[in-house]
C-alpha positions in Angstrom: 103.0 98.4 67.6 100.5 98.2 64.5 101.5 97.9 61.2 100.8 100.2 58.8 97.7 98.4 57.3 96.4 98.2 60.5 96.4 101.7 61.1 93.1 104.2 59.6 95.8 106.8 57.9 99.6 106.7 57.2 101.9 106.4 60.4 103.1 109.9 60.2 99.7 111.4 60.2 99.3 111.6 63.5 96.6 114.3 63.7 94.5 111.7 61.7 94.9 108.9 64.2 94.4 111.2 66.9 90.7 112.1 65.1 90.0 108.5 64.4 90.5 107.9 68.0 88.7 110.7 69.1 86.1 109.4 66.3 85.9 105.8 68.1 85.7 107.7 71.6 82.2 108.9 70.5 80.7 105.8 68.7 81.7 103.3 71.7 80.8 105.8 74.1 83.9 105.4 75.3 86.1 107.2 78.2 89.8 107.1 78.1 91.4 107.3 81.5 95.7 107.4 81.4 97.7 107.9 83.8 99.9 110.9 84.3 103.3 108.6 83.0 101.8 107.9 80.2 103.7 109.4 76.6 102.4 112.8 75.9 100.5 112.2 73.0 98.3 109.4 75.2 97.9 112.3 77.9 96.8 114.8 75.1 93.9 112.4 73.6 92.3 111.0 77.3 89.0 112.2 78.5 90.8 112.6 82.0 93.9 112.2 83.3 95.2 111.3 87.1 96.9 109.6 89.7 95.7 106.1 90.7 93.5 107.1 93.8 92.0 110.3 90.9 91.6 107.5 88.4 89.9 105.0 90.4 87.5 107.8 91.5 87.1 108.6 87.6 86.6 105.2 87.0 84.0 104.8 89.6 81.9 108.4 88.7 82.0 107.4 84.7 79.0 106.4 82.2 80.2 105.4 79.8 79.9 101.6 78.2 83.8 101.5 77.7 86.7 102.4 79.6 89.8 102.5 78.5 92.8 102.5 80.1 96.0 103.7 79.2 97.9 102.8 82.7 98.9 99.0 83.9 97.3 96.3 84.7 96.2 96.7 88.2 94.7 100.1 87.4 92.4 98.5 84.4 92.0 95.8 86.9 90.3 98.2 89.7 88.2 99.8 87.1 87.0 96.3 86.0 86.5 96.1 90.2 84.2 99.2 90.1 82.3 98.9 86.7 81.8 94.9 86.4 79.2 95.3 83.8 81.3 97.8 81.8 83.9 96.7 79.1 87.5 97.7 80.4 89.6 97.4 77.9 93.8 97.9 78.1 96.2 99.0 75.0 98.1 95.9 76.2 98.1 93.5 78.1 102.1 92.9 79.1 101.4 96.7 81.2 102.5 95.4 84.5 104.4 96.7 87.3 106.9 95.5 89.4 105.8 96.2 92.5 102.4 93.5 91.6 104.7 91.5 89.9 107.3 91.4 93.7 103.8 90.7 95.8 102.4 87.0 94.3 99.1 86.3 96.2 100.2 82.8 97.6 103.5 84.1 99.2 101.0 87.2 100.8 98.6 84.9 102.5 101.2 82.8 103.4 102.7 86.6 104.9 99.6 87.2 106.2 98.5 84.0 108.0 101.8 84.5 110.4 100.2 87.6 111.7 96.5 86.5 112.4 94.2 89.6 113.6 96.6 91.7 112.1 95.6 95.2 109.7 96.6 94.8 106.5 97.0 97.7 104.4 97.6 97.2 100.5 98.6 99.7 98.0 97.0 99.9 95.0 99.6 98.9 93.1 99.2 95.3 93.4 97.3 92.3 92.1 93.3 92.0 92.1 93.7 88.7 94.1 96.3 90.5 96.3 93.5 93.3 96.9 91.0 90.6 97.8 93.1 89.5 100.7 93.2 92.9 102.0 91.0 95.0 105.0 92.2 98.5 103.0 93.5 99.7 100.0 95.4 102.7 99.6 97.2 105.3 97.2 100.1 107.6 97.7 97.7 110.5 98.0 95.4 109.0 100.8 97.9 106.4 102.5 98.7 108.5 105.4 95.2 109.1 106.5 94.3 105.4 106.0 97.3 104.3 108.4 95.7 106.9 111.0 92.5 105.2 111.0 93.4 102.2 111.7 93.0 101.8 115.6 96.3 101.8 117.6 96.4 98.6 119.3 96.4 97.1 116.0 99.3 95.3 114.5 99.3 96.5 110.1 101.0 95.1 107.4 101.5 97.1 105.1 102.8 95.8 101.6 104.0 95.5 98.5 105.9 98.6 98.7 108.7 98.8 101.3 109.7 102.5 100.3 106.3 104.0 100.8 106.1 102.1 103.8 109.1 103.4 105.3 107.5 106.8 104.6 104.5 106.5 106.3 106.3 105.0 109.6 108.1 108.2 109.8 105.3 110.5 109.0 103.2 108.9 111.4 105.0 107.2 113.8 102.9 104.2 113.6 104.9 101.0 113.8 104.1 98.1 110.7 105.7 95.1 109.6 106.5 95.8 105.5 106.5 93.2 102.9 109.7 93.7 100.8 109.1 94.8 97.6 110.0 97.8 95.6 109.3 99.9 92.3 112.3 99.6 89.4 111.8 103.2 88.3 111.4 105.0 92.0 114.4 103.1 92.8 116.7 103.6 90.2 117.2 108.0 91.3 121.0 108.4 92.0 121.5 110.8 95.2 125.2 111.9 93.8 123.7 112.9 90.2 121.0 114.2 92.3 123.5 116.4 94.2 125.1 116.9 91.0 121.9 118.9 89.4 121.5 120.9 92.8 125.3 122.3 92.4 124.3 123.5 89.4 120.5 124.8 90.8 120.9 126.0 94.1 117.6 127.5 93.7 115.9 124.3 92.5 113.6 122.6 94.9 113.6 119.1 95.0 110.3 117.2 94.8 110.1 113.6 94.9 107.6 110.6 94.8 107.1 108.6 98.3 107.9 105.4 96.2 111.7 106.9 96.1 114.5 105.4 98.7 114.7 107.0 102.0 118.2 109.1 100.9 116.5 110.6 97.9 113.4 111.7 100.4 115.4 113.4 102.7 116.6 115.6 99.8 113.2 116.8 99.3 111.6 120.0 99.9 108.5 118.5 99.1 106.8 114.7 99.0 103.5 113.3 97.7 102.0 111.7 95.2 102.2 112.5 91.3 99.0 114.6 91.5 100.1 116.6 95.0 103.9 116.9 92.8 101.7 119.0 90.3 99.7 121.1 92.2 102.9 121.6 94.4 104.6 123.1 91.0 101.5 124.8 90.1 101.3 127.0 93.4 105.0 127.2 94.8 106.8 130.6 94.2 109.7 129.0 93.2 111.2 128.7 89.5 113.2 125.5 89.2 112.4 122.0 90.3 114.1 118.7 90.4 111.3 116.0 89.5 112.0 112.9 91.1 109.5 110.4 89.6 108.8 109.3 86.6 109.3 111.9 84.0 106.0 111.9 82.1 104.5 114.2 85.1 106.4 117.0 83.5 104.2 117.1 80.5 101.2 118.2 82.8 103.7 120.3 84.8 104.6 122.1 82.2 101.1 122.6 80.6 100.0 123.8 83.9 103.5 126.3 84.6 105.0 127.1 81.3 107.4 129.3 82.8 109.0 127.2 85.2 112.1 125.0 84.6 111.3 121.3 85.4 114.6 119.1 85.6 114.3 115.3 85.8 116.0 113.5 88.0 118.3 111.1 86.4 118.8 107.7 87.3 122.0 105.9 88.1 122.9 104.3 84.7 123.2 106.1 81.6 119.7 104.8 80.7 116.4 105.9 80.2 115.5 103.5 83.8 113.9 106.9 85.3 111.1 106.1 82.7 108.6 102.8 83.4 108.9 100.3 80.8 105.5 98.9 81.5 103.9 102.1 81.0 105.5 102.9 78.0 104.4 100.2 76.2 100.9 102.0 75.6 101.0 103.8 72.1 98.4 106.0 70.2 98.3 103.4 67.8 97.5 100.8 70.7 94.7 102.6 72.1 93.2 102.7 68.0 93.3 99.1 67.8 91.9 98.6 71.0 88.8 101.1 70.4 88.3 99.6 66.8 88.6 96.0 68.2 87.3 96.3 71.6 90.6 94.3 72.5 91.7 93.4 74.7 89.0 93.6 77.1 89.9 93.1 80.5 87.9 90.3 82.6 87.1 89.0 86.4 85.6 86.2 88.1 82.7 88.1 89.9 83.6 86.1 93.3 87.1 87.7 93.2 86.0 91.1 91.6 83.4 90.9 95.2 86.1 90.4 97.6 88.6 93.2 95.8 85.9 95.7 95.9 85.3 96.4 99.7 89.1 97.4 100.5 88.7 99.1 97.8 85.5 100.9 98.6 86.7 101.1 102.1 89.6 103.7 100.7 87.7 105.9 98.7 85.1 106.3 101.8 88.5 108.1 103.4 89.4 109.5 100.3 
């Protein structure tokens, strides 16, 4: 968090920070891509807001000299991936995820050299060395049609998300060998509080994120990734939803249907788990220093940031 000195107004003058950063925007020339769990005041100042596969496209279609991005790690990292001569900068730095963190790139080749000839099939949440071992990348919006394209003979891995993965077996019926790894916030959703809410909501339909265990998915009237959650909300006839993903979706939910009650699914504990602490640690006042500072910038060994790039390219050909 900055200190007061470091910021361009006092801290409770927010509608100056937000025109100082708006001011930076325009003399870097800079873009400022967040994610839809991103705080609402983050999601109110960016230039364009998505869900990874939406943000990678953004990242690849943009002009501008600077991108920021107000996500984790691995998303900065794929726009580094995409723009190599473009300064990608991140509010900070300790914006990881759990499901990179679970899927270290020595234990994966190790993974992958038991299975030679073998598909594998990594989800863009995960390292840029991680996406360098890789044939494909994929998102939640596109992972489906990715596993259908790969032939049928063909043995995939399909890693670091064992949830998804489990989702996509059923859907498709395609056999695949998962690595074992999980998200801390998809996986935290209690099924009895869940049950709880619907007692109370009859009416409510539940929509949930693919990342969730398999006993909160077959809950749902409806599954997909944060963008297809929105639109979902957007066009469905009914009033009341459960949300079972991160909550900062509802901002955009309820931007987009103001009259519709969106309930977030609690999580087990009596915590605020259901919310990612890695992307919370972005602030307004974060993406001010970085666009004053240029910092910190994001960068790649160009042999690595080569080999990342064709699963990556691979996907948004599908996509």
């Amino acid at each position: 968090m900055a200190t007061l000195a470091e910021l361009p107004t006092p801290a409770s003058d927010f509608a100056d920070l937000d025109e100082e950063i708006r001011r930076l925007k325009r003399e870097r020339n800079a873009v400022l891509l967040a994610h839809y769990y991103q705080d609402s005041e983050i999601q109110d100042l960016a230039d364009f807001i998505g869900d990874s596969l939406q943000l990678a496209q953004a990242a690849q279609r943009t002009e501008a000299d600077v991108i920021l991005f107000a996500g984790v790690h691995f998303m900065a990292e794929t726009a580094k991936i995409l723009n190599p001569t473009r300064t990608v900068l991140v509010p900070d730095f300790k914006a990881g995820c759990s499901l990179a963190d679970g899927c270290p790139v020595d234990r994966f080749r190790a993974w992958k050299a038991r299975h030679p000839g073998a598909v594998v099939i990594s989800y863009i949440n995960c390292s840029a060395e991680v996406k360098a071992e890789s044939d494909y990348i994929c998102t939640s919006s596109n992972a489906e049609k990715i596993v259908r394209a790969v032939p049928a003979e063909k043995t995939i891995l399909f890693a670091p998300d064992k949830n998804l993965g489990r989702y996509l077996i059923k859907k498709t019926g395609r056999d695949m060998l998962l690595w074992q790894c999980s998200c801390i916030v998809h996986e935290t959703f209690s099924l009895k509080k869940l049950e709880a809410i619907l007692l109370q909501h009859p009416a409510a339909k539940v929509i949930a994120h693919p990342e969730c265990e398999e006993a909160l998915l077959d809950r749902a009237h409806f599954i997909g990734s944060t963008a297809a959650l929105l639109k979902f909300v957007e066009a469905d006839p009914a009033n009341e939803f459960v949300v079972v993903t991160e909550p900062g979706i509802l901002h955009q939910m309820q931007k987009r249907a103001p009259h519709k009650v969106l309930i977030p699914a609690p999580p087990e504990a009596n915590c605020a788990c259901n919310e990612c602490p890695f992307m919370r640690l972005n602030t307004p006042e974060k993406v001010y220093l970085a666009l004053r500072d240029l910092a910190p910038e994001l960068e790649m060994a160009e042999e690595l940031r080569d080999r990342a790039k064709l699963p990556i390219e691979r996907m948004l050909a599908l996509s």
